[in-house]
C-alpha positions in Angstrom: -69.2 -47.5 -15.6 -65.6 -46.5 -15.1 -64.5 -42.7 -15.8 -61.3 -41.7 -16.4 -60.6 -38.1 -16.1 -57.8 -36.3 -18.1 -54.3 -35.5 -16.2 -53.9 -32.2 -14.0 -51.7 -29.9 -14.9 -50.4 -27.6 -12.1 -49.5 -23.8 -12.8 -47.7 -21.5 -10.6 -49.1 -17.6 -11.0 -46.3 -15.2 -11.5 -48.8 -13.0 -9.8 -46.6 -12.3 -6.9 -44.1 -10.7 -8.9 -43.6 -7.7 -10.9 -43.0 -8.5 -14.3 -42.4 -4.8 -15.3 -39.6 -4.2 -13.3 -36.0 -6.2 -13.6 -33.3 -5.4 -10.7 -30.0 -7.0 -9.6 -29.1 -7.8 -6.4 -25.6 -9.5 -5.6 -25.2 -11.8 -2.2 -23.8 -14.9 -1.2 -25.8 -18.5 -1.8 -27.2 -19.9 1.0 -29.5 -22.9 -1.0 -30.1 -23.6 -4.5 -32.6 -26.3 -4.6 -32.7 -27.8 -8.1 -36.3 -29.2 -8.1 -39.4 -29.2 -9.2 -42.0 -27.6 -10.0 -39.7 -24.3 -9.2 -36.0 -24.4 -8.9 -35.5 -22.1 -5.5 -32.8 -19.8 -4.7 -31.8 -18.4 -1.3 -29.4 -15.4 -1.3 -27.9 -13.4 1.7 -27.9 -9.7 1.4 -25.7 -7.5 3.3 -27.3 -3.8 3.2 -25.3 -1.3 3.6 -25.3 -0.7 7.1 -23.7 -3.9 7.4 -27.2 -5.7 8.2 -27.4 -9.5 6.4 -31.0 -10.7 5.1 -32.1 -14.0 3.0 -33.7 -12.9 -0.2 -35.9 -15.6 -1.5 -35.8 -16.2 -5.3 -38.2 -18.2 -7.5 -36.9 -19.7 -10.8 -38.9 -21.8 -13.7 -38.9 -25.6 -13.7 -36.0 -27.5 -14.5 -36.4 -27.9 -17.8 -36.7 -24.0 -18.7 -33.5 -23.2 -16.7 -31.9 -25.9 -18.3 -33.0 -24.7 -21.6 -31.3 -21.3 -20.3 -28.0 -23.1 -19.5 -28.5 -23.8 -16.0 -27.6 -26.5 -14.3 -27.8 -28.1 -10.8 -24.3 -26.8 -9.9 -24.6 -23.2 -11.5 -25.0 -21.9 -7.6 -23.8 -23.7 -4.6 -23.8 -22.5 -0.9 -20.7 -20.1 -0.4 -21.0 -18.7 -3.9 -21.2 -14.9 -4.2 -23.1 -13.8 -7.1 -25.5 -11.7 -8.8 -29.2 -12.5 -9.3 -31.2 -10.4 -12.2 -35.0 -10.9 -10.9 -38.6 -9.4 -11.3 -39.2 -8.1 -7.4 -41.5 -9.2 -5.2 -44.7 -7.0 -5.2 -45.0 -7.3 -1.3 -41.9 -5.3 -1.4 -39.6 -8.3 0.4 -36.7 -9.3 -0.6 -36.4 -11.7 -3.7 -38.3 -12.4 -6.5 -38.2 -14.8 -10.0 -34.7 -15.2 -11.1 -33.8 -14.5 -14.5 -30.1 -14.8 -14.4 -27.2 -15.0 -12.3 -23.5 -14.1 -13.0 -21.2 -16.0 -10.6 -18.0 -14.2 -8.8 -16.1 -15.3 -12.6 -18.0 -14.4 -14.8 -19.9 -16.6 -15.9 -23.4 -15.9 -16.6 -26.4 -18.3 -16.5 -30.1 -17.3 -18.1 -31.8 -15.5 -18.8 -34.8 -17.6 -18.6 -38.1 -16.2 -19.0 -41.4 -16.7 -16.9 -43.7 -18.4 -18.4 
């Protein structure tokens, strides 16, 4: 007897961010990688004593940021820009990315977690 079980679907929780709460943060790119299951999004911060940190960001999949207007070159290492996001709840820097606003102008997102 041969069983054949139904596909898997994976699901990332958005548990580990605050969906209340939207902030801004603006830094320069360090990686964008445009992949799934989560486009990823490395920024670093310069606080204002002068101190320099990587933020991690999370995104959606490909398809929902695309569906926002992103693409695989809207960031690229070198880039300064600003990153609208739902924090962390452990408080670290980063968080889901719902937009970013590159140094002219233009404006990708928002997407929305699903």
């Amino acid at each position: 007897m041969l069983w054949h079980a139904p596909p898997a679907s994976a699901h990332h929780s958005f548990a580990a961010y605050d969906r209340s709460i939207s902030r801004t943060v603006e830094g320069v790119v360090k990686d964008y990688d445009w992949a799934n299951p989560h486009v990823k999004l490395t920024l670093v911060v310069r606080s204002s004593d002068g101190a320099t940190t990587d933020w991690t960001f999370e995104g959606g999949s490909i398809a929902s940021l695309v569906s926002a207007g992103f693409n695989r070159v809207s960031a690229a290492p070198g880039d300064r820009i600003t990153v609208s996001y739902h924090p962390k709840r452990s408080g670290a820097g980063g968080g889901f990315f719902l937009s970013i606003a590159n140094a002219n102008g233009r404006t990708y997102g928002p997407i929305l977690a699903r």
